[in-house]
N, C-alpha and C positions, 0 to 999 in steps of 0.2 A: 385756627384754620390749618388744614393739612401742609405738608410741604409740599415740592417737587415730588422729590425721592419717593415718595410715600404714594406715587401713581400706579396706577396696573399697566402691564404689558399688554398687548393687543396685536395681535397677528392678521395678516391677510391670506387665509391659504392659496388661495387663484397668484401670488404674485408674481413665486419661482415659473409657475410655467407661463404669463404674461410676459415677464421676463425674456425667457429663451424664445417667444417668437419673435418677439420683437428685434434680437441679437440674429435672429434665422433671417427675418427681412433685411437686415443691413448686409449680412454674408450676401443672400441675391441677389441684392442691387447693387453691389461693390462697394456700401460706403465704410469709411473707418477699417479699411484692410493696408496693413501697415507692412506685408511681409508676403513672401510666393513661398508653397510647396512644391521644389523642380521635383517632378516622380514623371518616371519614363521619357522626358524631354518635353514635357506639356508641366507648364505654369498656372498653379493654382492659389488665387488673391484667398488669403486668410486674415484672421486678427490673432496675433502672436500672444493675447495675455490671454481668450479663450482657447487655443491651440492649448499652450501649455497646461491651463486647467484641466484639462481633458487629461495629455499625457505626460507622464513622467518623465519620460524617455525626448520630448521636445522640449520639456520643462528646463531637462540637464543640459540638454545642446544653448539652448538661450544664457543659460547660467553661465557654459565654459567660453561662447563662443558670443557676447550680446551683440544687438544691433550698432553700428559705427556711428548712427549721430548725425552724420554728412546731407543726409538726403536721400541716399542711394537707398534702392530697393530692395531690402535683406530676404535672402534666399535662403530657405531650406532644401538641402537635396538629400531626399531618400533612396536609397537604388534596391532592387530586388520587387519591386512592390506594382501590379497591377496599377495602371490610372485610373480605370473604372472601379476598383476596388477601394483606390484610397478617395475618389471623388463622394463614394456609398460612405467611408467611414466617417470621413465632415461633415455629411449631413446628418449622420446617426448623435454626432456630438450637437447640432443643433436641434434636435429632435427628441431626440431617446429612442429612434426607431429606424429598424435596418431589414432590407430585405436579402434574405437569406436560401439558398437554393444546395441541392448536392452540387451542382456545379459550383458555386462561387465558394461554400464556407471554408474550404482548404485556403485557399488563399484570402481571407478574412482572418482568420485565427492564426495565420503567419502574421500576418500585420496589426494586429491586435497584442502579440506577441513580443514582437518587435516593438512595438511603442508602448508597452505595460500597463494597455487598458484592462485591467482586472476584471471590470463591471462589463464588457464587449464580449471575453473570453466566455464570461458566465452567459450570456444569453445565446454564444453557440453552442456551448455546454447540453443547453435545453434545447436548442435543437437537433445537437446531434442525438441526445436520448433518444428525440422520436423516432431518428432514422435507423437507429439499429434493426438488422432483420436478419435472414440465414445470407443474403446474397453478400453482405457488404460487412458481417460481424467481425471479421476479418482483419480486412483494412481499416476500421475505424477505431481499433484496437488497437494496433499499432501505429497508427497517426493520434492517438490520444496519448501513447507511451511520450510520443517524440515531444509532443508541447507540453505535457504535464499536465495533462487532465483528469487527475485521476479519479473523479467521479464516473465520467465514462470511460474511460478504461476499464474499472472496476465492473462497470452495467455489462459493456461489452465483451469481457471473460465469463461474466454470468451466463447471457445467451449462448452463448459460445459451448461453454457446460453442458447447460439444459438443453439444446438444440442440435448436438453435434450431429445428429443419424440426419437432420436437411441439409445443415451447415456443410456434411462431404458429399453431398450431390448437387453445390454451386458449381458455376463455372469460376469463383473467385478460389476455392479449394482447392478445382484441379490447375490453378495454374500457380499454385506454391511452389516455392524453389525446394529442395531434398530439405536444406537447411529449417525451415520455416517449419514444412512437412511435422518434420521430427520434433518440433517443440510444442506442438498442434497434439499430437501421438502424445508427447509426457505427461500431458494433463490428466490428474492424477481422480480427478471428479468430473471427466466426459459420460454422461449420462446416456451409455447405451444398452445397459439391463444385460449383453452378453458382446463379449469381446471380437464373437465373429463378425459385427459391423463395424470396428478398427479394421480387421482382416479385410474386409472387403471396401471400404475406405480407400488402403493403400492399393488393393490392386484397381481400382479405376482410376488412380492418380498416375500409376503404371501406365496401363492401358490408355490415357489422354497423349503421349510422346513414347509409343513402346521404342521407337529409335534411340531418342535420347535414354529412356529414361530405366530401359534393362540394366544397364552395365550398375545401376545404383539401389537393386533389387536387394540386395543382405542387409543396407544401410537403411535402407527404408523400414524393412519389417524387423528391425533391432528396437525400433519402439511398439510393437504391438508384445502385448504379455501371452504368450504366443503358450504360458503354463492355463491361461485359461478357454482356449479354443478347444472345441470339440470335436475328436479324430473322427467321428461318422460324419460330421458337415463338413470335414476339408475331404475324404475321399471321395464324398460326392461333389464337391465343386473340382476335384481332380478328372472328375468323369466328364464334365462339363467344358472346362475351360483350360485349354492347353498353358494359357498362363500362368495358370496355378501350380499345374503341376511343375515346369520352369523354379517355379519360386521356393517351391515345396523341394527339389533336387537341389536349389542351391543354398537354403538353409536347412544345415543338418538339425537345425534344433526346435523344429517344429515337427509336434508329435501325430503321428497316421494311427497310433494302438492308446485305449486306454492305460492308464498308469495302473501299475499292480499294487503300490503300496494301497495303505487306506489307515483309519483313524487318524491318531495324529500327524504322521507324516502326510498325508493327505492333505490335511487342516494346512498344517503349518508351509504348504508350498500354495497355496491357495492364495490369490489376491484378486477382488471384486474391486473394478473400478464402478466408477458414479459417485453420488453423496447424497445424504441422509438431513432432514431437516430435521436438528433435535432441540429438544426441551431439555435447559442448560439450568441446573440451581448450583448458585456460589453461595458460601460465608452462610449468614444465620447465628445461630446458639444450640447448642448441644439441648434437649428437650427434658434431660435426669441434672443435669449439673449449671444449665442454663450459663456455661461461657462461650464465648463466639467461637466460627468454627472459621476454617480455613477451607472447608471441603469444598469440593466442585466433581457435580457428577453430570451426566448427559442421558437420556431416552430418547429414543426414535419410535412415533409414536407409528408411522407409515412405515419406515423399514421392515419391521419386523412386528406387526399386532399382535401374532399368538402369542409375544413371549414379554416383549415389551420388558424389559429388566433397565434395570439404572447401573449404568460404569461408571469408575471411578475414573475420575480427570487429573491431570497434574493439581494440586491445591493451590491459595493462593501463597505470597509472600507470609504473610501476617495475618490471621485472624480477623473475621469484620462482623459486624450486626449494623443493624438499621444504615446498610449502604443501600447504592444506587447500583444497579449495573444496566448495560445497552450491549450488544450490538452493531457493530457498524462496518462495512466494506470486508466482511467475512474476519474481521478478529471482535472478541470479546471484549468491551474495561468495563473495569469495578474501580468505583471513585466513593471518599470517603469515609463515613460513618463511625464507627465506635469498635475500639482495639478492646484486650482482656480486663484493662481499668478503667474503661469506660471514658476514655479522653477520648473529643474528635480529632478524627483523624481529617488533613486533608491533601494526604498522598493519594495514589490510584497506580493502578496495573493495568496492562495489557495482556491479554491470552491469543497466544497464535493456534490454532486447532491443528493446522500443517505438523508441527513441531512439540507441542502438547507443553506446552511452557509457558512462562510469564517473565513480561521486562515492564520495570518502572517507569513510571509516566513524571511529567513535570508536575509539581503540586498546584492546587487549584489555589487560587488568591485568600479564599477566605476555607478555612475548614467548617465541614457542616455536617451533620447526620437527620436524616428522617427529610430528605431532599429529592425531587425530579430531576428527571434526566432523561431527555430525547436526544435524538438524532436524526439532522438533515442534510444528508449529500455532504459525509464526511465530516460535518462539524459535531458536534457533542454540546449540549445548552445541559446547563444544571442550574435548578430554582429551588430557591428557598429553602427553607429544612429550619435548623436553627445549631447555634455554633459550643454548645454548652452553658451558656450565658442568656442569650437574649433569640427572638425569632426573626427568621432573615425574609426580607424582599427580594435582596439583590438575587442578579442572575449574570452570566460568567460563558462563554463559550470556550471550547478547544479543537481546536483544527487538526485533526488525528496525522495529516500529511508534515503540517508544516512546524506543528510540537509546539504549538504557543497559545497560551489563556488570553482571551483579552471581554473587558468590562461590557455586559449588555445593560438597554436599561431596567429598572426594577420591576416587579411586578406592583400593579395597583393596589394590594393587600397582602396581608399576613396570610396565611393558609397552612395551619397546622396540621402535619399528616393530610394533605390533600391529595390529587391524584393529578398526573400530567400524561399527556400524550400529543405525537405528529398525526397533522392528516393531510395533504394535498402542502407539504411546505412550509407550515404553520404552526404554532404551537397551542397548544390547548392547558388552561391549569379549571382544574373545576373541584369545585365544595372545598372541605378544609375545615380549619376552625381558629379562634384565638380568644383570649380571655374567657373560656367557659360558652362560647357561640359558635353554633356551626353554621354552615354557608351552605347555597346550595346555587350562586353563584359562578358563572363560567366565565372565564376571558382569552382574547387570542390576543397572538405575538407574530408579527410579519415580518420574518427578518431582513427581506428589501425596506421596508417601511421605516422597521426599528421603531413601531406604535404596537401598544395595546389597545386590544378596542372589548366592549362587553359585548357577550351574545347572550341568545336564549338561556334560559338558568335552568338547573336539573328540575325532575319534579319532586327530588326528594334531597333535602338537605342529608352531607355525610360526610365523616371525616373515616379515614384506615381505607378507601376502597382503591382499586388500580383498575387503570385505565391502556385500552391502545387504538390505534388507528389502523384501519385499514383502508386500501382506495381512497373512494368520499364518506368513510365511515367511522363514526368513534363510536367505543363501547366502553361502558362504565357496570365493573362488578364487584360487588360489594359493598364493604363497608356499613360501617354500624352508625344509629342515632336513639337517642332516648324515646320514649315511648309519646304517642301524640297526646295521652288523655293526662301529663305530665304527674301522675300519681305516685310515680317511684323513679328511682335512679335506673331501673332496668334498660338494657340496651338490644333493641333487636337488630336484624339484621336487615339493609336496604334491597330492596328490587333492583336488577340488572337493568340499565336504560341503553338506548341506541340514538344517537342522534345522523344525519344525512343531512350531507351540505348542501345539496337542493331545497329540501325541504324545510330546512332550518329553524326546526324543534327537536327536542327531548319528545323520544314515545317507550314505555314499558316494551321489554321481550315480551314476547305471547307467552313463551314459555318460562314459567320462575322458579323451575326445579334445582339451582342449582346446590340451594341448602332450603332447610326449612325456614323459615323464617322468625321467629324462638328462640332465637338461640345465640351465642357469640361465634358463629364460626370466623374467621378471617383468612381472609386471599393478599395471599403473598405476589403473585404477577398473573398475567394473560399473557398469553405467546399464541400470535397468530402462527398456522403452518398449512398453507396447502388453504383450503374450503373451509375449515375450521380453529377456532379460538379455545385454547386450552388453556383452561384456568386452574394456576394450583395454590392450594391452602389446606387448611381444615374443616372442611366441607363436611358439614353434619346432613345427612342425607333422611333422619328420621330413624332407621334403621342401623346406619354403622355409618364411619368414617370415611369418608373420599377423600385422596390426594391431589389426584388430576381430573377432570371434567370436561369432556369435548366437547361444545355448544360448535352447530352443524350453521351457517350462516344460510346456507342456502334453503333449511328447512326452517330454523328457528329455533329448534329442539337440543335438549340435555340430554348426553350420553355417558354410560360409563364407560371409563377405561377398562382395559381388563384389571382385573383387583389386584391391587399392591399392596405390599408389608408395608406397616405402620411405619413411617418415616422417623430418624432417629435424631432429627434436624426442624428447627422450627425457624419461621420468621427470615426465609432465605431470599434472596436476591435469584430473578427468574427472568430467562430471554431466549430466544431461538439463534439459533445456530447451527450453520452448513459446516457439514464434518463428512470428510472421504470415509468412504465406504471399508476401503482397504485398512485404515488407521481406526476404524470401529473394530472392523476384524479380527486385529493384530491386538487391539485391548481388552477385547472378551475373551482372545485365546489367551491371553498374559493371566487375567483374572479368575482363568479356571470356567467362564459362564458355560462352555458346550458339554453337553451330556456325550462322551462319544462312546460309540459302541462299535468294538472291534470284532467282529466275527469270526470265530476259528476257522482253521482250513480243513 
């Protein structure tokens, strides 16, 4: 006969929330409240051991300060803090659900703050996302600096960037202090295609307080690059607007004549603001001598299509093959993989694009090479791979803000060489292989949940292929499987799939041009940018070699790039990446890329 010990577990999922309504019914009717929250001079009946669940920061006051024992009614007093805002956040602890408005969540996310609900901050988080717009990118920017949010923070400089030409005709722009002004002006990737809309920027910020705000006219246009304005549009806004020319009299250093130099001194005074979405390859192996590289170059494949050339990037620390890289809040890591002897590695680096550099990351718990690696809202998830030894389940986060690894749970299978990808928040691991089987297997990870659950499965089993998400969109290219009529060890190449989280199936691309299918090509990454997915490998096209390959989302269709020299690099790590326009500039002139041509006199 069995023993005790030797029974199954059994769970109730409905309990936890059966649970907290029942603990919600007692807070309404005032039973079992053992303590008052004084906030604002109104008395609020709590239970002191759910309070402190909730916060830390009540948790610690209980600890330093506990109840007397006596009888007496133990008081909490908060001060700073809304009543109707902290009466909202008691019920949100009974509930999990809080109503949120641009009026209230300033004063939510103080108090949220203040008591070190982690999980409270994150659900304004996702609201304030939505609310970024030109009118308020502003202030939500700088109310995200002040609590440390640096998800939105991060979102809210992005709009900020790409929106600046609405962003300075809010009425929140013209009422920036000179101070603010000026820091607004340094941004160094304000996305306005020509410098005369800074110029005219500052003078309607002028022009909103000409009383106040003349006597601060030098200081003001000290941040417009005043070397890239065009002397026939400031003499005609001279003809126009008496404040121009005011401004134009009182800085001597803004030009009315074109400049006389030209070729390289031309070039070399030259600085283009905005920024550039590029296609980023690190690490790999040399293709003649097959040891890892350290290289890292960048293309912009919309900056510039005639010419489309690859720059040289600062390189890495060390050498890498079969790493990971991402992406994330505008800097670059590369995490693990395989050094020049082929041991895993499992350090990682940072690349700032600002500064063209790399700084050392904390090591990941376990070293791994041939591993996934997403990113959502600043954390970093790395899955599986395998460690020299044996092939890994485990999966591992890193919080890029706070510099610290901590354990997620495992994935439900091995997945040799599989492919991973984010979509809507979520993680995605699909196909794979292990002991000589491939998958064609999908599963997700919610990292509120911290559950994997299984979805739809590909229509085509594959291991070596790469994956990304966009919107509500995954796309899976590549990757190779053996032949269906099992007659040979031959491996061809898989069909590109799409899957849409409405729909929630695997369907083929229309179009499957992206190699032949015959063949061994392999895709090194996808990098979404703009409308289209750029996928680069060694794309046998029938005819000749491809490197890069733009699949058009909106049509469906395969294009080429314009043609590149045979790459000198195989097997590299591939991601997108915003790089200022000026620091592209300033690398192609380093690098010798412009043809210039100096015209005699």
């Amino acid at each position: 006969m069995a023993t005790r010990a030797s029974g199954s577990v059994v769970s109730d999922p409905q309990h936890p929330a059966r649970l907290l309504r029942t603990l919600r019914s007692f807070h309404q009717e005032g039973f079992f409240c053992d303590a008052h929250l004084v906030v604002d001079g109104e008395e609020i009946p709590v239970q002191t051991n759910i309070l402190a669940a909730a916060s830390p920061y009540i948790r610690t006051k209980l600890n330093y300060n506990p109840p007397k024992g006596d009888g007496s009614t133990y008081k909490i007093e908060l001060k700073g803090i809304p009543v109707d805002t902290m009466k909202e956040i008691v019920n949100y602890i009974f509930s999990g659900q809080i109503r949120l408005s641009e009026d209230t969540i300033q004063d939510v996310v103080q108090t949220a703050d203040l008591l070190l609900m982690t999980d409270l901050k994150a659900l304004c988080c996702e609201f304030l996302e939505g609310c970024i717009a030109a009118e308020n990118c502003i202030g939500i920017r700088d109310f995200a600096l002040l609590y440390r949010l640096h998800h939105v923070h991060y979102l809210a400089s992005e709009y900020l960037e790409t929106h600046f030409r609405d962003v300075s005709n809010t009425e929140e722009f013209l009422e920036l202090s000179l101070q603010k002004l000026k820091e607004v002006l340094s941004l160094e990737k304000l996305n306005v295609g020509n410098e005369k809309h800074v110029f005219d920027a500052v003078v309607r910020w002028i022009s909103h307080d000409p009383d106040l705000r003349k006597v601060h006219m030098k200081d003001a246009m000290s941040a417009v690059w005043v070397s890239g304005l065009d002397p026939a549009y400031l003499r005609e806004q001279m003809m126009r607007e008496p404040l121009v020319r005011e401004i134009v009299r009182e800085c001597s250093n803004i030009p009315l004549t074109s400049p006389q130099q030209g070729g390289e001194a031309m070039l070399a005074s030259f600085k283009p603001r905005g920024y550039s979405e590029c296609i980023v390859t690190v690490g790999g192996e040399e293709r003649v001598s097959q040891k890892p590289s350290a290289a890292m170059r960048c293309m912009c494949p919309l900056y510039d299509p005639n010419r489309q050339l690859w720059i040289e990037l600062a390189p890495m620390s060390i050498p890498r093959t079969n790493h990971s890289v991402v992406s994330a809040e505008g800097f670059l890591f590369v995490l693990g993989g395989q050094d020049e002897n082929r041991v895993t590695l499992s350090s990682g680096e940072k690349y700032d694009p600002d500064t063209n550099s790399w700084t050392p990351l904390p090591p990941m718990t376990e070293a791994r090479h041939n591993f996934g690696m997403v990113e959502i809202e600043g954390v970093l998830y790395v899955l599986g791979g395998e460690d020299g030894e044996r092939e890994l389940v485990s999966m591992e986060s890193y919080d890029i803000y706070n510099m610290t690894w901590t354990k997620q749970p495992d994935m439900t299978m091995v997945r040799k060489i599989g492919c991973y990808a984010a979509m809507k928040k979520k993680i995605f691991a699909m196909g794979g292989g292990s002991y000589g089987k491939l998958f064609e297997s999908v599963e997700c990870y919610d990292p509120r949940t911290q559950q994997w659950t299984a979805i739809c499965p590909l229509k085509e089993r594959r291991f070596g292929a790469m994956a990304c998400g966009v919107a509500s969109e995954l796309y899976v290219f590549g990757g190779v499987r053996s032949r269906d009529d099992n007659q040979s060890n031959e491996m061809v190449t898989c069909k590109s799939e799409f899957y849409h989280d409405e729909f929630k199936r695997w369907i083929y691309l229309n179009d499957q041009n992206l190699c032949i299918p015959a063949t061994s090509s392999f895709v090194y990454g996808a990098v979404p940018i703009g409308a289209s997915i750029y996928v680069v490998g060694e794309l046998d096209t029938g005819t000749n070699y491809d490197y890069v390959r733009e699949f058009k989302r909106s049509t469906g269709t395969w294009h080429h790039t314009k043609l590149l020299s045979s790459s000198d690099l195989r097997r590299t790590g591939c991601a997108a990446l915003r790089i200022a326009n000026c620091k592209l500039f300033r690398l192609q002139l380093q690098q010798g890329l412009f043809r210039i041509r100096v015209l005699s006199p």
